[in-house]
Every structure is written in C-alpha cells, then in structure tokens.
VEXDREN-2710 file (C-alpha; in Angstrom, 1 decimal):
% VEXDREN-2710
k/r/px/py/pz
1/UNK/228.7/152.9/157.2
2/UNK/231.1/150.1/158.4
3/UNK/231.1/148.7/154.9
4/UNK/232.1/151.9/153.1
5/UNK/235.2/152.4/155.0
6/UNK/236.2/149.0/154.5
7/UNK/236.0/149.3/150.7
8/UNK/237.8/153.0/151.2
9/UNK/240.7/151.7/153.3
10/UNK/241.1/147.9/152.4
11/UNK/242.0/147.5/156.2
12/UNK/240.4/146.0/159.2
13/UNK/240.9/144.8/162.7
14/UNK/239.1/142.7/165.3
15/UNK/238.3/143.2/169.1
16/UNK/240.6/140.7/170.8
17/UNK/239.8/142.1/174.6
18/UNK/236.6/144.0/176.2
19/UNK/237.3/145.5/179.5
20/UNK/234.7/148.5/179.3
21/UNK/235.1/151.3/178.3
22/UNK/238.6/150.4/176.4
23/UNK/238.6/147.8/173.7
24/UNK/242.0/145.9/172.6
25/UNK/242.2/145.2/168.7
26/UNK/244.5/143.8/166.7
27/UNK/245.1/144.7/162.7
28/UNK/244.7/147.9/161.1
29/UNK/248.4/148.5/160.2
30/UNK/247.7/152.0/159.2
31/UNK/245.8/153.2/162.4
32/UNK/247.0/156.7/163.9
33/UNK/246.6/157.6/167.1
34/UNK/243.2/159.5/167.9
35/UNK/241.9/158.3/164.7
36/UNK/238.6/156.8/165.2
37/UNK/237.2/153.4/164.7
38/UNK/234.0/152.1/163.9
39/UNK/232.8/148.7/164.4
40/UNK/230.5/146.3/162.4
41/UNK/228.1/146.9/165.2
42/UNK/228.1/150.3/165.0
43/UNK/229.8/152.0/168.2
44/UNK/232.4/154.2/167.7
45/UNK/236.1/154.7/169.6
46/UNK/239.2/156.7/169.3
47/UNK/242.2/155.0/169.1
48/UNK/244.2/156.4/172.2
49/UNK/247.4/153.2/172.2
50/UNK/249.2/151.7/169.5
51/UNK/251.5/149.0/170.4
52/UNK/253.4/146.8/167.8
53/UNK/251.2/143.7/167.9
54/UNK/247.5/145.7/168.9
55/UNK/245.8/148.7/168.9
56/UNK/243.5/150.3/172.3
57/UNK/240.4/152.3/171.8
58/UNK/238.4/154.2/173.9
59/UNK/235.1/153.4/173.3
60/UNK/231.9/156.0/173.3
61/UNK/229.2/154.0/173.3
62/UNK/227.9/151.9/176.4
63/UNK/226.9/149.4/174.2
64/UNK/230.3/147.2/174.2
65/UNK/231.1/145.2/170.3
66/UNK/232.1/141.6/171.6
67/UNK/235.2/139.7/171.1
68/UNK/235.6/138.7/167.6
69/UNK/233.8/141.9/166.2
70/UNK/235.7/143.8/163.5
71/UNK/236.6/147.4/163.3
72/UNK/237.3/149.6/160.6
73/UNK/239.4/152.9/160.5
74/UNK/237.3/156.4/159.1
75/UNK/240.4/158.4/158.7
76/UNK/239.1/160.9/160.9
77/UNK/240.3/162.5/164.2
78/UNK/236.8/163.2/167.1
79/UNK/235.2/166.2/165.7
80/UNK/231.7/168.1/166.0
81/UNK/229.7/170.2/164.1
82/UNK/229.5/173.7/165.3
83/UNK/227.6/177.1/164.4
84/UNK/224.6/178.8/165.6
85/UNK/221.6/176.3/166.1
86/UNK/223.8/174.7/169.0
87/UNK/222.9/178.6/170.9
88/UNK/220.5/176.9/174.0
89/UNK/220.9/173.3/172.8
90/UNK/221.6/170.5/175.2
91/UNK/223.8/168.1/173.6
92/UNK/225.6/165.1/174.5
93/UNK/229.6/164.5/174.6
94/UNK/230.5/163.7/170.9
95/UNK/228.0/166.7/170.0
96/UNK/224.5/164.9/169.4
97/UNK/221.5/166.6/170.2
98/UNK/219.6/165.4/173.6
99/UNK/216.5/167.1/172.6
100/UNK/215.6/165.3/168.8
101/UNK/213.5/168.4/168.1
102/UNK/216.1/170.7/168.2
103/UNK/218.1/169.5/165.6
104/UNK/219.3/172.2/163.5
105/UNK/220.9/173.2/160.4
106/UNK/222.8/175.9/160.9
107/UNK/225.4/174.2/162.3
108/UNK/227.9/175.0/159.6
109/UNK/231.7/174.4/160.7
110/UNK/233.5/170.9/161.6
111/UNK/235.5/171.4/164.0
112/UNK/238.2/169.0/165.5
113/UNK/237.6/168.1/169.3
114/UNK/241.6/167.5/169.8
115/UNK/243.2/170.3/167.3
116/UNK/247.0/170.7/166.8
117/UNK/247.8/174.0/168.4
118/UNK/250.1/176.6/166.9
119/UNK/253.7/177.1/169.1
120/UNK/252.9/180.6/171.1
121/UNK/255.1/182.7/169.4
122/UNK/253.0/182.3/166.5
123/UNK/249.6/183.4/168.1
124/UNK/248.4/187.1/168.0
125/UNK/248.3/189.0/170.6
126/UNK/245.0/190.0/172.3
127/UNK/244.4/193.7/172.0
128/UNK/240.6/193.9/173.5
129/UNK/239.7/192.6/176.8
END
C-alpha cells in the first residue's frame, strides 16, 4: 500500500503535470529509472525520465492521479508472476488475469518485464533446434 512504502523509503513526490498517459513529478531524490511508482490513489507507473528538477512516468492505469497527488517509490523494476496456471489464460499487459476465475496459484517465478541481458559472449550456445 501507498502508506507502507512511504514509511519503507521516507521519500515522496507529487504530480506537477497530467498529459495522459505520462505524468511529470517532482521529488523522490532516490528514483531510478524503470523503477515504479505508485500513487496515493492507487495507479501505478514506471519511471521512464529523470531530469534534475522532475521525474516522468509512464502511467498504466487509465484512471489519471490529478495534479497535486503524491507518489511513492516501491523499489521495484515492472515485473510478473509466471509459471504454469498462466498455460490458456488471457491476461492483461502488466500480467493480471482477464478472466477473475482463472486465477491461479501455480504461478511460481517473478520475473522482470525489462531484465538486464548478459553481453553475447557470455550466453551458451544452442545445441538442439
């Protein structure tokens, strides 16, 4: 919840601009780039801008936080849950199930959406088509 990552980061921002879907904030000193945001209102962005005096995020919600509404950081980059139970499931873009009844729990890996990749030379080489 908004409040939780307030207490756990001791940080916050505020929505300066609205210009759907990309929010400008200003505050959070310690915000990375990808890092995700969460508003007192609830909707969710990922940081994808960070100048010196404000912060932009891409919102994921269609619901858009008005000026004035603050934003915490969750110290987390976009990621979904993965595993077998997502086998024939429709879900949406950040990985939440269309179809309520389908929710399932063996979905048993978090994965990151964005990952760092390894350089090539450090990959194995495929040995079965």
């Amino acid at each position: 919840s908004y409040d939780t990552y307030l207490k756990e980061n001791r940080e916050f921002g505020s929505v300066i601009e609205v210009n759907y879907p990309v929010i400008t904030a200003q505050g959070l000193p310690s915000a990375a780039l990808g890092e995700l945001v969460l508003f007192e209102t609830g909707q969710i962005g990922q940081i994808f801008n960070l100048n010196e005096d404000s912060l932009s995020v891409m919102l994921m919600n269609k619901k858009t936080p008005p000026v004035g509404t603050a934003l915490v950081r969750m110290n987390m980059s976009a990621s979904v849950q993965v595993g077998d139970g997502l086998l024939g499931a429709a879900i949406d873009s950040l990985g939440t199930f269309i179809n309520a009844s389908r929710l399932s729990n063996k979905l048993d890996e978090i994965r990151e959406i964005d990952p760092d990749v390894q350089p090539i030379r450090q990959l194995s080489l495929i040995k079965k088509p």
